[in-house]
C-alpha positions, 0 to 999 in steps of 0.5 A, spaced: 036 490 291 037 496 287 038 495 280 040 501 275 034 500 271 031 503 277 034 510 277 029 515 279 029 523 281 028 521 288 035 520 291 036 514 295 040 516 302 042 510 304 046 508 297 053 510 299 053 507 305 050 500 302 056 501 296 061 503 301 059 497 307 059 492 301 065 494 298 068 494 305 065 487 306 069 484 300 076 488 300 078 488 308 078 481 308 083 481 301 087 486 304 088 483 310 090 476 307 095 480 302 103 480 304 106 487 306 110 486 300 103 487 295 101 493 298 109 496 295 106 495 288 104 499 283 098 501 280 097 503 273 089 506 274 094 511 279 101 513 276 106 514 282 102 510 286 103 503 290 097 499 293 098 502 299 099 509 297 092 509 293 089 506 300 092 511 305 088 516 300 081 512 300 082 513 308 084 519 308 079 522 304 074 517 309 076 520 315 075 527 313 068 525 312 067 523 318 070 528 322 067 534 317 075 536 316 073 538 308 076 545 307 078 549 301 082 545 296 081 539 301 082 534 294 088 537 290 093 533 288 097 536 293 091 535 299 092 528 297 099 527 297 100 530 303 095 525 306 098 519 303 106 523 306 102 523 314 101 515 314 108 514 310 110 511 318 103 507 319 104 500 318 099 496 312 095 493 317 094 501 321 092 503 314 087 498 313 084 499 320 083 507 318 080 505 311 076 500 314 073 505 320 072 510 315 068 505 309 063 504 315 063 510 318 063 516 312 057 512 309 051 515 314 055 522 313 055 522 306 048 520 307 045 526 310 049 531 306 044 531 300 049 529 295 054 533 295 059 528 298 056 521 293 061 522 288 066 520 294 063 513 295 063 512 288 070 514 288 073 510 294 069 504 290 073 505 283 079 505 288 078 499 291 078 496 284 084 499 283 087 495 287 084 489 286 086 489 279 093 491 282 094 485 285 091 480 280 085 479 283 077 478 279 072 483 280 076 490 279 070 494 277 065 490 279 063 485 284 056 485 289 056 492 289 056 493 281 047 495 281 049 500 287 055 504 283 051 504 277 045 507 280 050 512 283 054 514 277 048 514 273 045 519 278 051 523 279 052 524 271 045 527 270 046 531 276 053 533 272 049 534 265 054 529 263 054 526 255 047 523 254 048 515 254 044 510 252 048 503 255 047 496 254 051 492 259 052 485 258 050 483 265 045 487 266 038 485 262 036 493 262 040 499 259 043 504 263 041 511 261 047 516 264 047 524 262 044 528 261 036 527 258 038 527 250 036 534 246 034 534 239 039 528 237 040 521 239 044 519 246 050 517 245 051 508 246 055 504 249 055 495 248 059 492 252 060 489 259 059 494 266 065 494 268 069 497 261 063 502 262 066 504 269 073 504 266 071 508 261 067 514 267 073 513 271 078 514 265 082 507 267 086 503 263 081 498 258 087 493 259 084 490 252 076 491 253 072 490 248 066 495 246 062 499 241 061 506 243 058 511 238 056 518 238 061 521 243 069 520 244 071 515 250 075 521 253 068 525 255 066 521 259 070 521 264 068 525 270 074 523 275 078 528 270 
């Protein structure tokens, strides 16, 4: 398996489908066991959102891959809501099925595109633990696919030139180096756990977390804006 100790310049095809096929392995089968009435909550990682909203948004965007309908403005605020309005006469059980389809299907699309479309995989990922953590289940932000979305998110934030970062994960036994390579001063360093450092990138909620990050404010590394 793929750890993030093991970044490299050379971009791996086959990540985002793995990120994607794993994730769906361990959230379609939570979903499907969950009350219609779970799907009505609330999420605090997206404000005016429920569940439900949030996953016809992750399918959505997974079926626009697949199908190559990625126009101008396709991710707006506003490209988002109308996706999500469209399935507003689906049943929980038609959204799941569109989710599970595109976690399966979007992978080798997004494979095969260079690397301009990773940043959706990573996205759907953090989405999912969204979700979990809404429905008070363990594993938000973490999970079998954690290695996989590190790799990934130290990748897309050196692609980026993102704030240098040196981070020393409490479940990992070797630090993630994320951002750009570090000019004439030190990188930025975070100690702490992998998934507060992924809440910190995706500017979710930290509920609490306990770290230490020095050398850069917590609200520039968030990428997902």
């Amino acid at each position: 398996m793929t750890t993030p100790a093991d970044v490299t310049d050379v971009r791996d095809p086959e990540l985002p489908g793995r990120l994607l096929a794993t994730e769906r392995d361990a959230l379609i089968p939570l979903l499907r066991s969950r009350p219609d009435a779970d799907f009505a909550l609330p999420t605090a990682a997206c404000p005016g959102w429920t569940v439900r909203d949030v996953l016809a948004h992750c399918s959505a965007t997974l079926t626009r891959v697949v199908e190559g309908r990625l126009e101008k403005g396709v991710f707006s605020p506003e490209s988002n809501d109308r996706d999500v309005a469209e399935r507003a006469g689906w049943s929980n059980a038609q959204v799941v099925d569109e989710l599970e389809r595109g976690m399966t299907e979007a992978g080798p699309v997004i494979g095969k595109a260079g690397g301009v479309l990773d940043m959706i995989a990573l996205g759907e990922w953090v989405h999912a633990g969204d979700v979990r953590e809404t429905l008070g289940e363990p594993g938000a932000y973490t999970g079998a696919a954690l290695a996989d979305a590190l790799v990934l998110l130290a990748r897309i934030t050196r692609e980026k030139e993102h704030v240098p970062l040196h981070a020393d994960l409490d479940d990992f036994d070797e630090p993630v180096r994320l951002g750009a390579v570090a000019g004439d001063g030190p990188p930025a360093r975070f100690i702490g756990d992998a998934a507060t450092l992924v809440r910190l990138y995706a500017g979710r909620p930290l509920n609490g977390a306990g770290y230490e990050l020095a050398g850069a404010e917590a609200e520039r590394l968030n990428i997902f804006g």
